[in-house]
Structure formats: structure tokens, C-alpha cells
C-alpha positions as CSV (number, residue, x, y, z in Angstrom):
1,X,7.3,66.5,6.7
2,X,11.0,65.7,6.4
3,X,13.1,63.8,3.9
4,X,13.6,60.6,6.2
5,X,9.6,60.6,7.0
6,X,9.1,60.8,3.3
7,X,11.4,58.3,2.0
8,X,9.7,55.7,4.6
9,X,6.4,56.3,3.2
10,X,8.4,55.7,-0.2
11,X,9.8,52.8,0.6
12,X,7.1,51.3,2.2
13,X,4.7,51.9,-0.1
14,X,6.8,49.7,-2.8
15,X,7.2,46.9,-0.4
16,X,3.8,46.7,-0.1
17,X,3.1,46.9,-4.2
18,X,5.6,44.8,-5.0
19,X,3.8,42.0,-2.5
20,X,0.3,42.9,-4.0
21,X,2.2,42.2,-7.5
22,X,3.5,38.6,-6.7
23,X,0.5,37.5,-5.2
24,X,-1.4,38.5,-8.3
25,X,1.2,37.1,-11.0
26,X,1.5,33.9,-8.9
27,X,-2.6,33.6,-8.9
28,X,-2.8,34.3,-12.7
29,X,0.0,31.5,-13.0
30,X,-2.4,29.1,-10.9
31,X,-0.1,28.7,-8.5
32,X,0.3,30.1,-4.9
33,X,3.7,31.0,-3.2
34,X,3.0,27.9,-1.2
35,X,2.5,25.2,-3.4
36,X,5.3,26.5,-5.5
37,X,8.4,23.9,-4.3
38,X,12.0,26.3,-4.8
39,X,14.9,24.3,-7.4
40,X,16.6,23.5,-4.1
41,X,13.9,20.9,-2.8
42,X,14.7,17.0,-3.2
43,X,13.1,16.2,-6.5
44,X,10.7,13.7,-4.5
45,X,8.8,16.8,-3.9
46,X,8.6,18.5,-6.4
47,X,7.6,16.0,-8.5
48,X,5.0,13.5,-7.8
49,X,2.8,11.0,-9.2
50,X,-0.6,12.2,-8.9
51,X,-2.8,8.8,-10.4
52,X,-2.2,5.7,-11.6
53,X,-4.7,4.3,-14.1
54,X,-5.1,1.1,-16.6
55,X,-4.6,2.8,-19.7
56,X,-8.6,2.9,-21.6
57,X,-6.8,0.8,-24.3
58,X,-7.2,-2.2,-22.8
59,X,-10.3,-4.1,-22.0
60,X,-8.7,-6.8,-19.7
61,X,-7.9,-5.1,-16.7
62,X,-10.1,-2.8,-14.2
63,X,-9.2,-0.9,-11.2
64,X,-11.1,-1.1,-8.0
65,X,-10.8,-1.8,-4.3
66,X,-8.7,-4.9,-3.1
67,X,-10.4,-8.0,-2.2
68,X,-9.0,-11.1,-0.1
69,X,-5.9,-12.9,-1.2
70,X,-4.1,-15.5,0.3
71,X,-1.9,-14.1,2.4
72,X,-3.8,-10.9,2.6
73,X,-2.6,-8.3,0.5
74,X,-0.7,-5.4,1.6
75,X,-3.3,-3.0,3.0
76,X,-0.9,0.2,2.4
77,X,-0.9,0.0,-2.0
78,X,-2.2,3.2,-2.8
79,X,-3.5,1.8,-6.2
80,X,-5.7,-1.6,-6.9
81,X,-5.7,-3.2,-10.2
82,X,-6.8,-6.9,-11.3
83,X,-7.6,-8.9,-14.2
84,X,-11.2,-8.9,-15.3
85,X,-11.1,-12.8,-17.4
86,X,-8.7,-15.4,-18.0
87,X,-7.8,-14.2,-21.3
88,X,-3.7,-15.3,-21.3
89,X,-0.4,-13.2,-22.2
90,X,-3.0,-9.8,-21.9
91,X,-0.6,-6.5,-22.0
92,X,-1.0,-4.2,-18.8
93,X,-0.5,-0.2,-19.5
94,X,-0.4,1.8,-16.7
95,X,-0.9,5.5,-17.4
96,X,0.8,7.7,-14.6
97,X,0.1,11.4,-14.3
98,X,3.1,13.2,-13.2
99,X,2.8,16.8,-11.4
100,X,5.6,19.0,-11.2
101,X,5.2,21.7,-8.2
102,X,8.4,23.3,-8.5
103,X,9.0,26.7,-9.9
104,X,11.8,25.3,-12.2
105,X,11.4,22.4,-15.3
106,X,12.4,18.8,-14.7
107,X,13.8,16.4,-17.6
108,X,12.6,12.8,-17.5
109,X,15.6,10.5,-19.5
110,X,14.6,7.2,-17.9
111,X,11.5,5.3,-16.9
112,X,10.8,1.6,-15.4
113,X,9.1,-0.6,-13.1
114,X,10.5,-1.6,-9.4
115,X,8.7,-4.9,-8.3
116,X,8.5,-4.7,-4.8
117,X,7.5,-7.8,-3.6
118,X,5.3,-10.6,-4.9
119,X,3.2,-13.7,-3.8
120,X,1.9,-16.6,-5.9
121,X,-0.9,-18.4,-5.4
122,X,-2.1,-22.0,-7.0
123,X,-5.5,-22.5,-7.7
124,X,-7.3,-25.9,-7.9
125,X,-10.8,-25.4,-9.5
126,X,-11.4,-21.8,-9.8
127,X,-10.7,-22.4,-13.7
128,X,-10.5,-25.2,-16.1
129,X,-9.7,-25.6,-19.9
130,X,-7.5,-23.8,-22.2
131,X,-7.6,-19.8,-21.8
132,X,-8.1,-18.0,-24.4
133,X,-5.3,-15.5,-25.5
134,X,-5.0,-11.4,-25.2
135,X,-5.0,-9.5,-28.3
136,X,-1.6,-7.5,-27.7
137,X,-1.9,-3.5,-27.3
138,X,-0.7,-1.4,-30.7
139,X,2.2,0.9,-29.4
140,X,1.2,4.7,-30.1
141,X,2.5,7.3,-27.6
142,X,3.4,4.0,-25.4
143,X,7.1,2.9,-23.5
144,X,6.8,-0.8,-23.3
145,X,9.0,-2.8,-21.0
146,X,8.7,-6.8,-20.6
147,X,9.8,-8.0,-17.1
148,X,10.8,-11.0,-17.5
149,X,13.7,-9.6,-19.8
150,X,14.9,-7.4,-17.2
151,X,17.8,-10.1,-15.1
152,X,16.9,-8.5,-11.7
153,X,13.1,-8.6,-12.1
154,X,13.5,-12.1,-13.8
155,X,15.6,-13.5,-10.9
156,X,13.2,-12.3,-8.3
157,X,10.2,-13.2,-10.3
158,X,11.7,-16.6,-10.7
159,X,12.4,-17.3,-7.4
160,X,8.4,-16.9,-6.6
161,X,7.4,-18.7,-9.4
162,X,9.3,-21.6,-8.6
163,X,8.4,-22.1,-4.8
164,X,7.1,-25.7,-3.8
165,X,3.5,-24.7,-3.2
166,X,3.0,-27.0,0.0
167,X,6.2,-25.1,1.7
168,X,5.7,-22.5,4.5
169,X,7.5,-19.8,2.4
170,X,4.8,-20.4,-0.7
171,X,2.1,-18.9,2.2
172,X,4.0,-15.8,2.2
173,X,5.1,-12.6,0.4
174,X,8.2,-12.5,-1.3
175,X,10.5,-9.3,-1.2
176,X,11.6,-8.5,-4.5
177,X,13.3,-4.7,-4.6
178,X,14.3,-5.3,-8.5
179,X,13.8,-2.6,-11.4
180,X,13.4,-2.6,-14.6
181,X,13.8,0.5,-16.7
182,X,14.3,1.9,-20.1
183,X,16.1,5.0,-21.3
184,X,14.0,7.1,-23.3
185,X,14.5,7.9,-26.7
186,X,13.6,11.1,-26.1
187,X,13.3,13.0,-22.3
188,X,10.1,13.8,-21.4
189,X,10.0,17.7,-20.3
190,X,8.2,18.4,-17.5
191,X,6.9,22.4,-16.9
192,X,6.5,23.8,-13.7
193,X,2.9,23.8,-12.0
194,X,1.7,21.6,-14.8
195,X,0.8,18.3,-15.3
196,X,2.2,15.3,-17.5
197,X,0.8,12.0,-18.6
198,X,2.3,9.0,-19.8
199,X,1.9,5.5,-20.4
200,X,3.8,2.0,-19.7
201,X,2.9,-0.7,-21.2
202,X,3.7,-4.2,-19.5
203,X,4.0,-6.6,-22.2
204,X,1.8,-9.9,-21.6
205,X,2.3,-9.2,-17.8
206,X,-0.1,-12.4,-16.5
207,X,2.8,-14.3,-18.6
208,X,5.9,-13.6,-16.7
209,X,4.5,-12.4,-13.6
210,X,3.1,-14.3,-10.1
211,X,-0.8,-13.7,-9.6
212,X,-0.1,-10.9,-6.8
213,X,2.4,-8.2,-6.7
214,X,2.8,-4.8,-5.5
215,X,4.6,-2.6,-8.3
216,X,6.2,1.4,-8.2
217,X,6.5,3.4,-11.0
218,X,10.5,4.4,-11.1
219,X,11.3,7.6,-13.3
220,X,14.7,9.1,-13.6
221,X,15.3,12.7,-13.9
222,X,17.8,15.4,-14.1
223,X,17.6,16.2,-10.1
224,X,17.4,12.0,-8.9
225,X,14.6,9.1,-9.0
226,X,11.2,9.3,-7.9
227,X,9.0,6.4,-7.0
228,X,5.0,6.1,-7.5
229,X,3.0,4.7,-3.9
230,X,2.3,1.0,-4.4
231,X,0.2,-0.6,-6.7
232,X,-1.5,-3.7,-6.3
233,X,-1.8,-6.4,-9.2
234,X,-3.8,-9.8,-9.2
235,X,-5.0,-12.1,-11.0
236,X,-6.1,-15.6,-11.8
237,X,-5.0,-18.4,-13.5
């Protein structure tokens, strides 16, 4: 057998190991070669919000499937949450799971809220008498942000809010497209092929906010923004 022959077999033969190697170490990681995204992918796929849940500290809100609403409620909101009682000024924590599927780490620095549109609705009968008020939500391990501080939410927000409820545009959604965001006092790291959980809580959100709206998580990183699917809030007065 001559030199070149052998050296193919050689070479070969390492190709081959070195495969068998990276499949193993990328198995034992938990990860395969195709879920891995490389650094050079848009952040909005590397990272993604996996879930959006009400936070188990509260006892006033419940997620489920969406009902009617009047107009009917945008029917492409990933996520539906609403109010289980008529408790007033009740705090709304959302607890997002992020999932990083990128082979590098990514650094949170800012997170918010981007109200995307909103409709309110006036009821006549559906309650009467003076609602009782929400005990607030103790901050541990929380990022709080109050809408109604924020000027671009607040404008928006206002401009539903203060619709004549016999007009034409009072039947109908209102596009929003404002955020409200925080910096963080301290980023949030983010490992690859792992997942991270946190929580915002929406101070007294049935206070400041129309009945329906469809919300986004917003978070900032060191690679660009990312945006949650919808999520779909009601409730009544």
C-alpha cells in the first residue's frame, strides 16, 4: 500500500472522528448542531420568548382562552389573560421565560412593555357599587413599570380612555405602538441553550389601562430588541 493510499485512510479516518466527536459533545450539551443558532443570526432568533404567564403571586388574574368582546378581540394574541373579580388598582405580573438558542451569551440591559393597540368598552349593569381594592404585589425578584407614567403609553392610553362612547371610533380598536421600558439595574445574562425567567410587574394595571388590550414584552439586548407574540388583557369594570 503506498504513502498517498495511506495518508487517505489517515485523513479520512479523522474526519470521520472528529464528526462522531461533535455530535457527541453537542448531545451531552443538550443541544443539537441544528437548534444551535451561530453569533451571526439576528438576535430575534436566537432569543425568544418561550411563555408568558401571570406570575403565581397574584390571585386576581387567570389565564385562559379568549371569550367575546366587543369588537371581537384580535384572534392572532398568542397569550390570553383576564381579570377574575372587580377587585380595583390589582397589580399584573407577567412572568416571561426567555430561551437563548444561540451558541454565544446574550446581555439583557433594558426591559418594558409595547402596548399595541387597545379598545375600551363601557358597561351599563354588569356591575354595581363600590369595588373593593387589590392588595398591591410585594417586590422580590420583580421589575415594576407603571404605564401610565410612561408619556407615550399615557398619550395613547389616554386617547382611548377618553373616546365619546356613542362615536363610531369608540366601536373600534385603537392602534397604540407605544413602549414603556426600564433600564435594569443590573443586566440579566442569558447562557446559551438555556432558559431564563423573569418577572414584570404592572403596577395597578386595571387603573391606568382600557378594559382590552393587546401587550408585547420589549427586551433590549446587547445584539438589538426582541418582542414577545401578543398578549391579550381584559377586564371589567
Amino acid at each position: 500500500m503506498n504513502g498517498q493510499v495511506i495518508g487517505a485512510l489517515i485523513t479520512g479516518s479523522a474526519t470521520i472522528l472528529a464528526t462522531v466527536l461533535g455530535v457527541l459533545i453537542t448531545r451531552r450539551r443538550g443541544r443539537t448542531p441544528e437548534a444551535d443558532k451561530p453569533s451571526t443570526s439576528p438576535v430575534t432568533e436566537r432569543l425568544k420568548f418561550s411563555d408568558v404567564a401571570v406570575d403565581v403571586s397574584t390571585k386576581y388574574w387567570y389565564e385562559g382562552q379568549a371569550g367575546s368582546t366587543q369588537p371581537p378581540e384580535p384572534r392572532d394574541a398568542r397569550w390570553y389573560i383576564a381579570k377574575s373579580g372587580f377587585d380595583e388598582g390589582a397589580d399584573l405580573p407577567l412572568r416571561a421565560t426567555l430561551l437563548n438558542t444561540g451558541d454565544v451569551p446574550i446581555v439583557v440591559s433594558r426591559i418594558g412593555i409595547e402596548v399595541v393597540k387597545a379598545h375600551k368598552t363601557w358597561y351599563s349593569g354588569i356591575y354595581y357599587g363600590t369595588a373593593p381594592s387589590a392588595s398591591p404585589i410585594d417586590s422580590s425578584g420583580q421589575f415594576e413599570l407603571r404605564l401610565r407614567t410612561m408619556n407615550d403609553v399615557a398619550r395613547g392610553v389616554g386617547a382611548v380612555m377618553d373616546l365619546d362612547p356613542d362615536s363610531d371610533e369608540a366601536d373600534k380598536w385603537y392602534e397604540i405602538g407605544a413602549l414603556g421600558s426600564m433600564v435594569l439595574p443590573k443586566p440579566m445574562y442569558v447562557p446559551p441553550g438555556a432558559p431564563f425567567m423573569y418577572t414584570t410587574n404592572l403596577k395597578q394595571y386595571d387603573d391606568d389601562m382600557p378594559t382590552e388590550a393587546v401587550l408585547r414584552l420589549w427586551i433590549q439586548t446587547d445584539s438589538g430588541e426582541v418582542r414577545s407574540d401578543e398578549i391579550l388583557v381584559t377586564f371589567g369594570r
